[in-house]
N, C-alpha and C positions, 0 to 999 in steps of 0.2 A: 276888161279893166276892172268892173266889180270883184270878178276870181279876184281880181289879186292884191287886191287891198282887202278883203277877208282875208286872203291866205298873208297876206302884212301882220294884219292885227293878229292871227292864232300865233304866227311865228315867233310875233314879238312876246304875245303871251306867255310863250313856251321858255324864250330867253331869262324873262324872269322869273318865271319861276324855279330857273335851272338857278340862278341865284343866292335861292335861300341855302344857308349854312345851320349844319349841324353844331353846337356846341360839343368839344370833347367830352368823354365821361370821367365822370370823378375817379382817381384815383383809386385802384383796388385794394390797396394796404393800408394799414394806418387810419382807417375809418370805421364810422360810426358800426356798421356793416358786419363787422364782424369782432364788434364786441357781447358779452352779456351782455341782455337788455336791463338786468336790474345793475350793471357796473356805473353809472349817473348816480344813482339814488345812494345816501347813507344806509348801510346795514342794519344798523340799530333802529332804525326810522322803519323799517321795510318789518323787520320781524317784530316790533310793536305794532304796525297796522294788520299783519295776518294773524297775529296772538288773539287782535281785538275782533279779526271779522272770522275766528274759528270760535270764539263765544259769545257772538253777536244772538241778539234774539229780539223780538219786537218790544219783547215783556220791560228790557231794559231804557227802554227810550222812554223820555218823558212827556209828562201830561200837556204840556203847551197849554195856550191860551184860547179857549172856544167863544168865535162871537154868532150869534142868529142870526137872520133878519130874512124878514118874507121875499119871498121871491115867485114867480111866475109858474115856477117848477112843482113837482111834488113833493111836498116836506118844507117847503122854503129854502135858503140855502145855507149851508152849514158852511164857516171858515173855520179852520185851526192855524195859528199862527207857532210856530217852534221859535223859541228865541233863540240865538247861536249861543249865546253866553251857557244856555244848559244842553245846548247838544256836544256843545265844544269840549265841555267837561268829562262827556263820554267817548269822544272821537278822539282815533289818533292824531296826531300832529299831520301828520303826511297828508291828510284830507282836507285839511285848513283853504287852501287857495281854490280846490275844486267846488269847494263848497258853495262858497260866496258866486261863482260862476253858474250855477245852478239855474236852471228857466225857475224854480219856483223862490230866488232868493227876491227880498223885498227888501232894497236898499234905504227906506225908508224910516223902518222898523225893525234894522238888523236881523232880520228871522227869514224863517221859511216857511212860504204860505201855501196852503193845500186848502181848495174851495169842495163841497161835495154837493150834489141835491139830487143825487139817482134814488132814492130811497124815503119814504114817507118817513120813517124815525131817525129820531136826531142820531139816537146812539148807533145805527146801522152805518148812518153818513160819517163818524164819529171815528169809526172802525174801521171804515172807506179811508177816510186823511189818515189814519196812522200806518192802512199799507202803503199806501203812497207815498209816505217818510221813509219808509222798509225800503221798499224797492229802489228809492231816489236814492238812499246810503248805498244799498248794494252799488246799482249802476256807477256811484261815486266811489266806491271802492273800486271796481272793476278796470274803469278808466283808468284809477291814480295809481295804483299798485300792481306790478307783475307780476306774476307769475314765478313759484320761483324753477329756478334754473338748476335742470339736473346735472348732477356728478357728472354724468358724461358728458355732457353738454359745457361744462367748462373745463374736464379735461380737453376737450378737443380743441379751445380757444386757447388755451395756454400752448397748448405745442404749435399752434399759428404763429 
């Protein structure tokens, strides 16, 4: 009598889970799938953000606002705050919404905050925040803007 109320209970187990349903698949035509990935985005909008990150360079970003204060660390710790009003001036348009989404945006003080203290000199940690601006634009380009789409690659969508 044990057998068979185990073998009750696996059976029943087995019922449901024979049950579960698969959802169909979406549609093969007419989808996102097999369009260009840059065909969403405005054109004009697309070849002003790669104009601006094919003569991007550190040298062009601005000075931001540097605050001190001692810290535990080596050197104390260094803040630089970027305001968006002066990075925005240099950014294309297309980066606008990535930006403010940013782990280092400070909704607070509209900017972006980069903290340093690996470094006993200010200007070393200084130098620290402003790759860490570089690299945070790059990354934010990288995300926001595709890649663009070769020749062949949208001959082949058009005859889809």
């Amino acid at each position: 009598m044990f057998r068979r109320s185990v073998f009750t209970r696996l059976v029943g187990l087995e019922r449901m889970q024979s049950q579960v349903t698969v959802a169909p698949f979406a549609p093969r035509f007419n989808s996102s799938r097999y369009k260009a990935f840059d065909a969403d985005f405005d054109q004009e909008s697309l070849v002003e953000a790669r104009t601006w990150y094919e003569s991007f360079h550190e040298s062009l970003l601005p000075k931001g606002n540097t605050t001190y204060s001692r810290s535990s660390g080596p050197g104390g710790q260094h803040v630089n705050k970027y305001g968006l009003q002066q990075l925005y001036s240099m950014l294309p348009k297309l980066l606008y919404p990535s930006v403010r989404k940013s782990k280092y945006y400070t909704s607070a003080n509209d900017s972006l905050t980069f903290q340093a203290q690996d470094s006993r000199s200010r200007d070393a940690n200084a130098q620290d925040n402003r790759r860490k601006l570089t690299e945070e634009l790059v990354r934010i380009y990288k995300d926001a803007v595709p890649a663009e789409t070769s020749s062949e690659k949208k001959k082949k969508h058009q005859e889809m």
